[in-house]
C-alpha positions as CSV (number, residue, x, y, z in Angstrom):
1,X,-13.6,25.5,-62.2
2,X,-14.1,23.1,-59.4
3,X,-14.9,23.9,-55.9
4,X,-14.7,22.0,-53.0
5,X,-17.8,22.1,-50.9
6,X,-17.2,21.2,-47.0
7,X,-20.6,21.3,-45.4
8,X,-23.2,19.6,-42.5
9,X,-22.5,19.3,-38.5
10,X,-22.4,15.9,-36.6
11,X,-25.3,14.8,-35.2
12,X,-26.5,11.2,-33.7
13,X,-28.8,9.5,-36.5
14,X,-32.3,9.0,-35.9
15,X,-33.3,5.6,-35.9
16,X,-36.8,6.2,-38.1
17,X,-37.0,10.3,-39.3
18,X,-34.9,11.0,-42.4
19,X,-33.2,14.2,-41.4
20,X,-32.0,17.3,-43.6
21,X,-29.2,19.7,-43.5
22,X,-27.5,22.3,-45.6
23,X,-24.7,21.8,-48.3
24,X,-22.7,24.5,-47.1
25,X,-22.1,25.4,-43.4
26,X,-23.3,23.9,-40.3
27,X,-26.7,24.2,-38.8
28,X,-29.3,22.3,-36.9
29,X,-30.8,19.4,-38.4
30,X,-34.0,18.8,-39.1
31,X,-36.8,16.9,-40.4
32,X,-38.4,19.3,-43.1
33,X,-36.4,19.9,-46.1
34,X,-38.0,23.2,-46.2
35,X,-35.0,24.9,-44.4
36,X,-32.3,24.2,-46.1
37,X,-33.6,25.1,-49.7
38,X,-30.8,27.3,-51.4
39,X,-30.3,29.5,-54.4
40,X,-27.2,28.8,-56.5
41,X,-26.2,31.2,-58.9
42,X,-24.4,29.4,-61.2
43,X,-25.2,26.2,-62.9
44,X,-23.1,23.1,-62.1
45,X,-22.9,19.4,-61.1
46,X,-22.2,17.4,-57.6
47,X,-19.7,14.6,-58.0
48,X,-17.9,12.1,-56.1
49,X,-20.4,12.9,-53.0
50,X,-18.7,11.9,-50.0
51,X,-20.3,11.3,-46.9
52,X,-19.4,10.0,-43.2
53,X,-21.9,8.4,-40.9
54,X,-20.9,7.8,-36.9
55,X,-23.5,4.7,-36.8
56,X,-25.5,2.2,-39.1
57,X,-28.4,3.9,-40.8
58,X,-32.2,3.0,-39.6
59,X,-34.3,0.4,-41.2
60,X,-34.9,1.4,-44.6
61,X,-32.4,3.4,-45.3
């Protein structure tokens, strides 16, 4: 079965942190992976990632 996943929240980039948020829904971001760790109950595979950025990513990126 596939699923479309519609996830994250718009936020300005920061110019040196790499920042994390969650797959699903839309929370704070932040710079420790720690929470947005989830459990999936079901095996399966990401494809054809999409993702928008409103500016240029920092050096490095």
């Amino acid at each position: 079965m596939k699923q479309v996943i519609f996830g994250g929240r718009y936020n300005l980039l920061h110019s040196t942190n790499t920042e994390y948020n969650s797959l699903v829904g839309g929370w704070s971001w932040s710079t420790s992976e720690t929470y947005y760790y989830k459990i999936v109950s079901t095996d399966g595979k990401i494809k054809d990632l999409r993702v928008k950025l409103n500016d240029s990513p920092g050096v490095g990126k």
